[in-house]
MINURO-768660 format. One record per residue (C-alpha): residue number from 0; x negated, y negated, z. Coordinates in steps of 0.02 Angstrom, whole numbers, plus 50000, padded with zeros to 5 digits. Layout:
<pts>
   k    c1    c2    c3
 NUM     X     Y     Z
...
</pts>
This chain:
<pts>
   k    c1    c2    c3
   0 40779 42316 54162
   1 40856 42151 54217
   2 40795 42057 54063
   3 40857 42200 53936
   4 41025 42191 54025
   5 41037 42008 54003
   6 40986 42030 53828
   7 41121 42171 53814
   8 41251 42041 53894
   9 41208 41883 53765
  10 41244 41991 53617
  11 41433 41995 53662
  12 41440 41813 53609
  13 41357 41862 53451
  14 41484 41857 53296
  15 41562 42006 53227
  16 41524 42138 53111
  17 41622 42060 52970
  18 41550 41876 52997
  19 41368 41944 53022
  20 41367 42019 52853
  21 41411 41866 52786
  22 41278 41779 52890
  23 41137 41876 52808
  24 41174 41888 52651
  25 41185 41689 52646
  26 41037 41676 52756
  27 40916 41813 52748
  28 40760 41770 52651
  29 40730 41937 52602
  30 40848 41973 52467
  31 40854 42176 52459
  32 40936 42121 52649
  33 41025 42015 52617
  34 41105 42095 52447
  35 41139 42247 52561
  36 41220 42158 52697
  37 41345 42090 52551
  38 41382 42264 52501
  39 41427 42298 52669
  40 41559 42169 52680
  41 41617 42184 52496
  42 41667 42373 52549
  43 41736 42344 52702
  44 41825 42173 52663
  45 42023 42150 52632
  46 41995 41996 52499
  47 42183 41961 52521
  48 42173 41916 52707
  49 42023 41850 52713
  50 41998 41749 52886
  51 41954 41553 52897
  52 41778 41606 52939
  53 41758 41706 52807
  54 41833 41603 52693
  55 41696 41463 52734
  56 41535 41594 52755
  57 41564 41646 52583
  58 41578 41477 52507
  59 41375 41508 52595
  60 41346 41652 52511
  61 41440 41629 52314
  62 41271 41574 52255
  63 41145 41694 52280
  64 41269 41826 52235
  65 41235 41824 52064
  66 41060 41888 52095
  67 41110 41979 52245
  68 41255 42065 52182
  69 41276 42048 52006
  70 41378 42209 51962
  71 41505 42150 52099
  72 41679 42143 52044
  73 41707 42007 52142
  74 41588 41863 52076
  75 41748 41782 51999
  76 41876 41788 52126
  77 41706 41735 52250
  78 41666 41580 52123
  79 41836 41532 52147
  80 41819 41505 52329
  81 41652 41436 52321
  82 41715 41291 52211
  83 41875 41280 52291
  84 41770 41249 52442
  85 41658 41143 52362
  86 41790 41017 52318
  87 41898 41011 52462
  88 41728 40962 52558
  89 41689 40838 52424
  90 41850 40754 52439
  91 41828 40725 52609
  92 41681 40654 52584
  93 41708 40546 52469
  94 41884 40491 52580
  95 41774 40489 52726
  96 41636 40378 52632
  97 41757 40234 52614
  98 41716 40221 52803
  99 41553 40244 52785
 100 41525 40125 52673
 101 41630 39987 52780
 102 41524 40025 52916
 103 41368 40009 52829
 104 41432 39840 52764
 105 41464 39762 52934
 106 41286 39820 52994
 107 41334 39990 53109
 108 41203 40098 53112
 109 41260 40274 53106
 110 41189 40464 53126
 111 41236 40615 53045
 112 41263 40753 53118
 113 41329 40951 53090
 114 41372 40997 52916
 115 41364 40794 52857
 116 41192 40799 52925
 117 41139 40946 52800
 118 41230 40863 52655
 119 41168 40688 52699
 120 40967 40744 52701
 121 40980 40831 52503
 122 40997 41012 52582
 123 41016 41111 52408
 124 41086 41266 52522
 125 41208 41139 52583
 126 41338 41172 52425
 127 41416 41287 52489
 128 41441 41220 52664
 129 41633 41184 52718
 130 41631 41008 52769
 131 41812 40982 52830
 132 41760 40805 52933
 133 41638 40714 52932
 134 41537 40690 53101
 135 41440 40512 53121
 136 41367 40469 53279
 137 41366 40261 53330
 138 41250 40171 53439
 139 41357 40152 53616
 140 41376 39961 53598
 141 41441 39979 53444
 142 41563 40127 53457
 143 41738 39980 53502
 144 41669 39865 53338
 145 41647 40039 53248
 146 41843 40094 53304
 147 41890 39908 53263
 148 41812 39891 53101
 149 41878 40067 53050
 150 42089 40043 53104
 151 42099 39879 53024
 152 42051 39960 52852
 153 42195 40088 52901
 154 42106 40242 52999
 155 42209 40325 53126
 156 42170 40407 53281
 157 42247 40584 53264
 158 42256 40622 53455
 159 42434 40585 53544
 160 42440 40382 53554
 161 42427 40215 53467
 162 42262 40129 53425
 163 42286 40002 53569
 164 42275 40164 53685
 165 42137 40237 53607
 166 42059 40069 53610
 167 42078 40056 53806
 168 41989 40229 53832
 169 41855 40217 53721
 170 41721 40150 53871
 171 41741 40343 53923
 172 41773 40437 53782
 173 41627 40536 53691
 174 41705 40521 53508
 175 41873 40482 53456
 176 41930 40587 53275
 177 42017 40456 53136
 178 42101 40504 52973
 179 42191 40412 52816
 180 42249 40457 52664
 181 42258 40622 52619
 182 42065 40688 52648
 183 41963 40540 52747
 184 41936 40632 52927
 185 41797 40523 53018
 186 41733 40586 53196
 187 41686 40463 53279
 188 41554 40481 53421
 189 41438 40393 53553
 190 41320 40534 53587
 191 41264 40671 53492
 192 41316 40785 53617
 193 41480 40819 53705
 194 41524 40851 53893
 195 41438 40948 53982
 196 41284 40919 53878
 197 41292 40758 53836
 198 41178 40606 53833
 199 41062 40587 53997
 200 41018 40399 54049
 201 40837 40428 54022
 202 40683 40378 53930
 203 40620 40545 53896
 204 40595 40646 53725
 205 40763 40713 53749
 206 40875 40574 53777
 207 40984 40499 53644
 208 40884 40351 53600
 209 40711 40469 53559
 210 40826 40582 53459
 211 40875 40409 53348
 212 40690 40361 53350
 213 40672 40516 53274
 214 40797 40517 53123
 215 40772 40483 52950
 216 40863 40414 52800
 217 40974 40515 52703
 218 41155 40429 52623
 219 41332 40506 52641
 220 41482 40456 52538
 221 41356 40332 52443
 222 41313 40222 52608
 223 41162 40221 52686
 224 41153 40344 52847
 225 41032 40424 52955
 226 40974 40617 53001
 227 40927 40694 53156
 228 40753 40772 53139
 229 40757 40954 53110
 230 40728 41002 53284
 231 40866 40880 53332
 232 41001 40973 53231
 233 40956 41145 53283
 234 40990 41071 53477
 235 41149 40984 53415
 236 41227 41121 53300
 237 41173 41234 53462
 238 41285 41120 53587
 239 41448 41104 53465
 240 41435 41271 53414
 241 41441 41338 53617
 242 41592 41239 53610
 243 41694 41276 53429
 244 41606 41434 53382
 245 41765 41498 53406
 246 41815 41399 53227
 247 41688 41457 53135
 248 41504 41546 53136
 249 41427 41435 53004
 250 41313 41320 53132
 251 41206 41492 53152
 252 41166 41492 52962
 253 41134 41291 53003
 254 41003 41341 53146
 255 40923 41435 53009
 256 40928 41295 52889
 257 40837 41184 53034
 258 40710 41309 53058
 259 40667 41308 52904
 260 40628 41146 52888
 261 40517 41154 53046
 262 40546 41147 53216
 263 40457 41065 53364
 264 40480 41205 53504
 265 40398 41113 53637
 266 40548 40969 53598
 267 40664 41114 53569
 268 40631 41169 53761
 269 40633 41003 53832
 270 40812 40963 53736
 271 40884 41137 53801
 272 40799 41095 53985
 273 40865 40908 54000
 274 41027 40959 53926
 275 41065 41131 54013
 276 41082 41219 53851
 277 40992 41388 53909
 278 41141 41503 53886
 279 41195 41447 53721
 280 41040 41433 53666
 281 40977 41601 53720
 282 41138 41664 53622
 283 41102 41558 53465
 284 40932 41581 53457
 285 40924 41755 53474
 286 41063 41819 53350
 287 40944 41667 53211
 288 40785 41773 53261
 289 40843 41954 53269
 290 40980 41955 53122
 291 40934 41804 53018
 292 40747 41846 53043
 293 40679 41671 53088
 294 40529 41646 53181
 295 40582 41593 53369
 296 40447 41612 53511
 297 40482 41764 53606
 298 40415 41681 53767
 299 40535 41548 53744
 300 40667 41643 53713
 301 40653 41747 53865
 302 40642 41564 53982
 303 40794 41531 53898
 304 40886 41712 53944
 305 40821 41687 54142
 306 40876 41497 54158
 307 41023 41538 54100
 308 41039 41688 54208
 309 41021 41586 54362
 310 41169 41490 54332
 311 41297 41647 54309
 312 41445 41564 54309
 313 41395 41417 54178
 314 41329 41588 54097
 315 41504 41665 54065
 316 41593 41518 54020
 317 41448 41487 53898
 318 41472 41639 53822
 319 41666 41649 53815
 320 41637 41478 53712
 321 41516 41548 53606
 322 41572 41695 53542
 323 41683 41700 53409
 324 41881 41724 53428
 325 41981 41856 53402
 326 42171 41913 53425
 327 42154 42034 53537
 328 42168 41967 53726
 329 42045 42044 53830
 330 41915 41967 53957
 331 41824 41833 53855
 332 41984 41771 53793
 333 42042 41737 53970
 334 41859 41674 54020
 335 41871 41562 53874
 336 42029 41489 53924
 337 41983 41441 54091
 338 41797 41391 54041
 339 41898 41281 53923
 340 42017 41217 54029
 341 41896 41167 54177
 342 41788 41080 54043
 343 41926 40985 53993
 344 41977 40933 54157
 345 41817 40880 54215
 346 41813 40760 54051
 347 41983 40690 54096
 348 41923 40686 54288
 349 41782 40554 54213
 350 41864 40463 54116
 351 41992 40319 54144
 352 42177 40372 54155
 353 42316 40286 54079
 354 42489 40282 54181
 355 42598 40429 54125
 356 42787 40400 54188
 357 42913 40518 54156
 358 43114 40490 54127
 359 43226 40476 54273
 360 43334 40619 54296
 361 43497 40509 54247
 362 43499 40382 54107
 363 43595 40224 54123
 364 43763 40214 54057
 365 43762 40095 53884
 366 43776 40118 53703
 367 43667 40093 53568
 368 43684 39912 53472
 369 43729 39918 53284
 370 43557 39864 53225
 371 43443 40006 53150
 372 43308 40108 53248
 373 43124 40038 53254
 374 42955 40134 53317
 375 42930 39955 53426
 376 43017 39831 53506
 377 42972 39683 53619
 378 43002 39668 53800
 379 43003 39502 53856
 380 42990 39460 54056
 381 43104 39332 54073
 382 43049 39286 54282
 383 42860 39263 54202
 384 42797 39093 54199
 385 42697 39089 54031
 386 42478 39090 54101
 387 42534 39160 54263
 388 42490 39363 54316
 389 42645 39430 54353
 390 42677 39618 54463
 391 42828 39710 54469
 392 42934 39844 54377
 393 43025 39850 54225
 394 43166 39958 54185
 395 43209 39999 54033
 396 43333 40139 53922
 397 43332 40199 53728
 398 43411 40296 53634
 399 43307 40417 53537
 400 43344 40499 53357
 401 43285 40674 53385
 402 43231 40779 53260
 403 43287 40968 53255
 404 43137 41054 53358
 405 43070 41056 53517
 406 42954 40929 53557
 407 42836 40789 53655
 408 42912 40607 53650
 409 42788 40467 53687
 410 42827 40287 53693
 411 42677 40173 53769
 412 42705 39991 53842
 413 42577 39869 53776
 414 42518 39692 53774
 415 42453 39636 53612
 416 42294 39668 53675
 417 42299 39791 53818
 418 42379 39966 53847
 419 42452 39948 54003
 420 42565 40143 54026
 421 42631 40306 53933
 422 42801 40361 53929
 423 42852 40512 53902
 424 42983 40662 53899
 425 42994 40843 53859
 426 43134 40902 53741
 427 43233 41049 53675
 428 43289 41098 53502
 429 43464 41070 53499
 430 43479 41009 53334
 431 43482 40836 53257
 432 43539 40711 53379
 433 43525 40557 53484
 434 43467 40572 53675
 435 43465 40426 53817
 436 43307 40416 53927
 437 43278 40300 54069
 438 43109 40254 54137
 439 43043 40127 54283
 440 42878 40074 54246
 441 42775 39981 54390
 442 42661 39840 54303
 443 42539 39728 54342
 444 42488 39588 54208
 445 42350 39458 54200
 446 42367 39275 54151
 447 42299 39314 53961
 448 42437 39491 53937
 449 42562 39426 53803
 450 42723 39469 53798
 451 42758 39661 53828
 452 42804 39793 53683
 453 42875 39959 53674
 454 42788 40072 53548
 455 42839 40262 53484
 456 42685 40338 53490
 457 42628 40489 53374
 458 42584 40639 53465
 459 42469 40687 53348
 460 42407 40603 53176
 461 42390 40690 53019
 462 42324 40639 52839
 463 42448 40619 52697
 464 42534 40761 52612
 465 42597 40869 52799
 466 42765 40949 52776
 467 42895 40862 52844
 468 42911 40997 53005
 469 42753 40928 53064
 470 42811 40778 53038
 471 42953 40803 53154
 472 42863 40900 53279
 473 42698 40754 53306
 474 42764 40601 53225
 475 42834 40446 53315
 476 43025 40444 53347
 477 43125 40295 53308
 478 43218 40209 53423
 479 43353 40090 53488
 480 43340 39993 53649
 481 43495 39998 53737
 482 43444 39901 53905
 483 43308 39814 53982
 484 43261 39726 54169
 485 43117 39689 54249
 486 43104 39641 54433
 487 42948 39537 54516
 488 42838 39621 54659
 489 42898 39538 54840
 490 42724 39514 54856
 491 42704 39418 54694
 492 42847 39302 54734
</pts>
């Protein structure tokens, strides 16, 4: 009774009706199956609002259609998407294999992984797999030449900051995403595996360094790259998925793939065990053997279902991650939320934090000079003996061309090396305009900090070709700096 309820329970995370169609008629070996399960979605389908996730599960399914369904009126308007698919995911690749191939050149070894990983090893099913990104994995002493190598030849980080900040947190960070141009989208990580089942400091089968020990060659973007065994990717596309199933469903039809090329399950269990991947693996694993008819042990999957059970509450954030979003609001959209929320904050707990001060409630009086705005400016300290550290507080005031939305403004204070704080303010939409902020920033510099600069910082990064609106709500905001003091620590004088 208590298993069958479980059992009952892990199916909620399983995707919908709609998706699982798709699902089997790109996946299902048998083909009467899987040609039914498209008629199923072809009648019920609205092909004018067709959803992101269907969008990329069909791109799965385009080519066995002709055998599966050739009578369908569709098989046009479905090769359309298939190749438009097809060539948005070869554009990034070949953006993204610019990278690559710099990396490659200056000796980084790097991993495949997710839908690169089933591109990169000569999948023929892979065609039709949406490859947005590219995901590369880095040995960890090589993930700051890696970021290095990769900004100098004009990659950006698209979070909120400049590559100096990202730069300072990348001793903590798991990955850091990068984009140029208008497709190259590079994400960048140290582990296979993000929090909370990430790498484990061990020797053992499941640790990171057995799971490169394990990979073989494949190339990506025409540079030379490695590929997680097949039992390797079934774990990995298991862990992202529990945490971004709610983008897509198409790691499921990549367990399958893995399967199919043979799996280890002994490994398999000692990956889920040292990582704590029961409940989304239990979830994964079961929808692959019971819908997409692949051979899992039933033994193992039960383990799986009663691990997981005794750890309820990791259970039900598990499975708000996993299962697939929707509009409506309802219970696993608020579990999901908070699952997601306390995941992030234990990251950020972890990891090193970078000052954040906020403006002072009244700006200095002072006008803007006549010279034009810049997204930097220098701050000299003019009490600083040049080779000596130096403590204290600078104050400082701008004046800030706004753009007509409501937005973020970040500004970060820098040596030309280090990232020392993060300024920021909150904003209205009151049109196109010029606002005055004042902020007091506490410092502390070392004998080898340079001078001191004031940056505009991007709240988020995007590749070429945005609208301007997005532009305006993420991008840096010019500047002008209308005053600037800095007064030395007591206790340094």
């Amino acid at each position: 009774m208590r298993d069958a309820f479980l059992s009952l329970v892990l199916r909620k995370a399983w995707p919908s009706q709609s998706l699982d169609r798709l699902l089997r008629a790109a996946s299902l070996n048998d083909s009467k199956s899987a040609a039914t399960a498209w008629r199923d979605f072809e009648a019920a389908a609205n092909f004018d609002h067709l959803t992101a996730g269907e969008m990329r599960l069909i791109g799965l399914a385009s080519k066995r259609l002709a055998r599966l369904a050739p009578e369908s009126p569709m098989l046009a308007r479905i090769g359309g998407i298939e190749r438009a698919n097809w060539s948005r995911s070869q554009l990034a690749i070949s953006a993204s294999g610019e990278g690559l191939r710099a990396l490659a050149a200056s000796s980084v070894e790097m991993l495949a992984i997710k839908g690169a990983s089933r591109v990169a090893v000569g999948d023929p099913a892979a065609r039709g797999r949406m490859v947005n990104d590219v995901d590369i994995v880095v040995r960890p002493n090589d993930i700051v030449r890696a970021f290095d190598l990769l900004t100098r030849d004009g990659w950006q980080p698209a979070g909120s900051g400049t590559v100096l900040f990202h730069r300072s947190r990348l001793a903590d960070a798991v990955g850091i995403n990068l984009v140029r141009s208008r497709f190259g989208n590079l994400d960048l990580h140290r582990t296979p595996f993000h929090p909370p089942y990430d790498a484990r400091d061990d020797e053992s089968l499941a640790s990171d360094a057995s799971i490169w020990s394990r990979a073989s060659e494949g190339s990506l973007g025409y540079a030379p790259i490695l590929v997680p065994s097949a039992t390797d990717a079934v774990a990995i596309a298991i862990a992202h998925g529990a945490l971004d199933a709610h983008k897509s469903s198409d790691w499921l039809a990549d367990i399958a793939a893995g399967i199919d090329r043979g799996v280890d399950w002994n490994l398999l269990e000692a990956l889920v065990d040292s990582r704590r991947l029961h409940a989304p693996a239990a979830v994964a694993l079961g929808y692959v053997n019971e819908r997409l008819e692949r051979p899992v042990p039933g033994p193992l999957l039960v383990r799986f279902e009663r691990a997981a059970a005794n750890r309820p509450l990791a259970l039900f954030a598990a499975l708000a991650e996993t299962r697939p979003k929707t509009s409506r609001i309802g219970f696993f959209w608020i579990v999901r939320i908070l699952a997601k929320q306390s995941r992030l904050s234990r990251n950020r707990a972890s990891a090193a934090h970078s000052r954040i001060v906020l403006p002072l409630p009244t700006a200095r009086g002072g006008r803007a000079g006549g010279g034009p705005s810049a997204l930097s400016q220098a701050l000299p300290v003019p009490d600083r003996p040049d080779g000596q550290s130096w403590s204290g507080t600078i104050d400082l005031t701008v004046s800030v061309e706004l753009p007509p939305v409501s937005r973020r403004i970040d500004f970060e204070v820098n040596s030309q090396d280090s990232h020392f704080a993060r300024l920021r303010a909150v904003v209205l939409n009151r049109g196109k305009r010029n606002k005055i902020l004042r902020f007091k920033v506490p410092l502390v510099l070392g004998p080898q900090d340079s001078s001191l600069v004031l940056a505009a910082a991007a709240s988020r990064s995007f590749n070429d070709g945005v609208p301007q609106r997005m532009l305006d709500q993420y991008g840096p905001t010019p500047f002008r700096l209308i005053h600037f003091a800095s007064t030395r620590s007591r206790k340094a004088v």
